[in-house]
C-alpha positions as CSV (number, residue, x, y, z in Angstrom):
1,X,233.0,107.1,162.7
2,X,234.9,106.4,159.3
3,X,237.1,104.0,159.5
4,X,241.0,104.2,159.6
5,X,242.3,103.4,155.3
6,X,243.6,100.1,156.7
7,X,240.6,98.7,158.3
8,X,238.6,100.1,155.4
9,X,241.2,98.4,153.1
10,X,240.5,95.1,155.2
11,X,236.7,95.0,155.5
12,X,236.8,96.2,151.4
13,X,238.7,92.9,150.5
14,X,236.6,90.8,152.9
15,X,233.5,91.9,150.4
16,X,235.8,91.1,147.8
17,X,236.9,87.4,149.3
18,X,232.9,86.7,150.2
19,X,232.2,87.6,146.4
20,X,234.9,84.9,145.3
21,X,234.0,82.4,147.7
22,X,237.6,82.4,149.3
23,X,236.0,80.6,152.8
24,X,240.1,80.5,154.2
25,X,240.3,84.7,153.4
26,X,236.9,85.5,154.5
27,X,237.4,83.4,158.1
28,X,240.5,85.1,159.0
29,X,239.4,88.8,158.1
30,X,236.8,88.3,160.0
31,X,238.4,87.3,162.6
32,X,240.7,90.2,162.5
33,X,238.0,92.6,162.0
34,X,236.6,91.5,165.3
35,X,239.4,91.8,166.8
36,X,240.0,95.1,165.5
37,X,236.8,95.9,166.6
38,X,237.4,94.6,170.3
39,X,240.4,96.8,170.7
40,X,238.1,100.1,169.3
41,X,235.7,99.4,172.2
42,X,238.6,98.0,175.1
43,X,239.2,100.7,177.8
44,X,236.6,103.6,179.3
45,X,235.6,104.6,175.9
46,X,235.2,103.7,172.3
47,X,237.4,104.5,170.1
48,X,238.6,104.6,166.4
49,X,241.9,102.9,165.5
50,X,244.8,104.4,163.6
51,X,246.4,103.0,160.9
52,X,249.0,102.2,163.3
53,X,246.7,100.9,166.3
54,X,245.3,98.7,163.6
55,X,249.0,97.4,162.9
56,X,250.1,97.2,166.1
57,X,246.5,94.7,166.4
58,X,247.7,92.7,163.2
59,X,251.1,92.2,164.6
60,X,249.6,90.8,167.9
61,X,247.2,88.1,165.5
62,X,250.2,87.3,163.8
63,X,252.3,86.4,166.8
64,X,249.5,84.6,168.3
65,X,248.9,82.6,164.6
66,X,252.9,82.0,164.6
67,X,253.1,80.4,168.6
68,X,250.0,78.3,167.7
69,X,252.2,77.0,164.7
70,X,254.6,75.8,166.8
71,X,252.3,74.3,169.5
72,X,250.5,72.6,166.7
73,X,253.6,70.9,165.1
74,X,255.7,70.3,168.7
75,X,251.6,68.2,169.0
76,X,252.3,66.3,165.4
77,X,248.9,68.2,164.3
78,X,250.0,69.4,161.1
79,X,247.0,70.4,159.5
80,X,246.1,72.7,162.4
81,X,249.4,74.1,162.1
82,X,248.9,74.7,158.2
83,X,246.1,76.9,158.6
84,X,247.4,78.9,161.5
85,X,250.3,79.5,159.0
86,X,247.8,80.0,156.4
87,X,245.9,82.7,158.5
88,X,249.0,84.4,159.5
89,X,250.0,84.7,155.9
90,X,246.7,86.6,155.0
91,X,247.6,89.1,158.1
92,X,250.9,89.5,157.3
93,X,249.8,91.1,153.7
94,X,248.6,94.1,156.0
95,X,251.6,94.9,157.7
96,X,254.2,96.9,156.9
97,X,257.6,94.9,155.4
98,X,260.0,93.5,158.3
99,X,263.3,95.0,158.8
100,X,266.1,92.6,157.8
101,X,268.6,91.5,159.9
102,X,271.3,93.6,158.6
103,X,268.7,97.1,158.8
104,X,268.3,96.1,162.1
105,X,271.7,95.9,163.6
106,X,272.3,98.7,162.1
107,X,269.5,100.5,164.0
108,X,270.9,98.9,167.2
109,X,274.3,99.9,165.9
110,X,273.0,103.7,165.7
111,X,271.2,103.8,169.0
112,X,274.3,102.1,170.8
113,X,276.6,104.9,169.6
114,X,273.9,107.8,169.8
115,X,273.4,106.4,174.1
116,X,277.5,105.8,173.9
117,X,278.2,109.5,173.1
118,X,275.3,111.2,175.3
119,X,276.7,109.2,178.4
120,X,280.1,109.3,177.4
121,X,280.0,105.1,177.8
122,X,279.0,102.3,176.4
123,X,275.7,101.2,177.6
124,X,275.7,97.9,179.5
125,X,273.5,94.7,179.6
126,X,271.9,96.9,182.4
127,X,270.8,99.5,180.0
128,X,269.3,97.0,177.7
129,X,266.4,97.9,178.2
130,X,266.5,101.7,177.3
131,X,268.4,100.5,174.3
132,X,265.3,97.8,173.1
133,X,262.7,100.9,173.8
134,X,265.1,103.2,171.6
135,X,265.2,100.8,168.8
136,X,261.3,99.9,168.9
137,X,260.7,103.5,168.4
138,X,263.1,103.6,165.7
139,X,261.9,100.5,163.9
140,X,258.1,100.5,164.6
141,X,255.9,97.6,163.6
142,X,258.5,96.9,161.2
143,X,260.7,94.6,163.4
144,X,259.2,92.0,166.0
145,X,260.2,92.6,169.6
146,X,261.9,89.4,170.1
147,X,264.0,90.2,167.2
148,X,264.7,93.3,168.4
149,X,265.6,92.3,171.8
150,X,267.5,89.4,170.6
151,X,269.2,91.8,168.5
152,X,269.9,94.3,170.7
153,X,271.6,91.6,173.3
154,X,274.0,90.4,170.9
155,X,275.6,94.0,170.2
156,X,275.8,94.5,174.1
157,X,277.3,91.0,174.7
């Protein structure tokens, strides 16, 4: 199996953090080569990743690095909640760049009119949902689903 150009990318600058004795870069690839690896082999049968399994993997370290942050400072343990930043950081270099907030309302703004005038109206807090699935698809792995949702929630209220 060859590997996907992201994973390849990752394990390639894992040789190179091993060769520069980079302890903090070499930990976290690891760590997210394993998991990558752990999603490859979840389900009936192995599989490889795409690009965009493998980012959709990344995201999911990220947001696990991110609420560890926060339980690590709402704890007063700082220095736990500097290298969970620290890892995330890494990840985040792997992932495509996030959407702003204004590129993102606009989405919302375009998938609200585009539901609006298929329907004939408006959708409602009720159609939120289709709205939040519409947008993801839109945006990708280039906009957090809280943000989205939260997003999405303010241009129905």
């Amino acid at each position: 199996m060859a590997d996907s150009g992201l994973k390849a990318r990752i394990r390639a600058d894992l040789t190179a953090a091993m060769k520069a004795r980079d302890a903090a870069v070499t930990g976290t690839l690891r760590m997210v080569l394993a998991a990558i690896t752990t999603a490859e082999v979840a389900g009936a049968t192995a599989k490889e990743l795409s690009d965009d399994e493998v980012v959709a993997v990344l995201g999911k370290e990220v947001k696990k690095r991110n609420e560890s942050v926060e339980i690590y400072r709402s704890a007063s343990r700082d220095e736990l909640a500097d290298k969970e930043a620290a890892e995330a950081a890494i990840i985040e270099q792997y992932l495509p760049a996030q959407l702003t907030d204004d590129d993102l309302a606009a989405i919302v703004a375009s998938e609200i009119a585009a539901m609006t005038s298929s329907s004939g109206e408006a959708p409602t807090m009720k159609q939120m949902g289709l709205v939040i699935k519409a947008v993801k698809e839109r945006a990708g792995a280039q906009a957090d689903g809280s943000r989205v949702a939260a997003a999405v929630k303010a241009a129905l209220a």
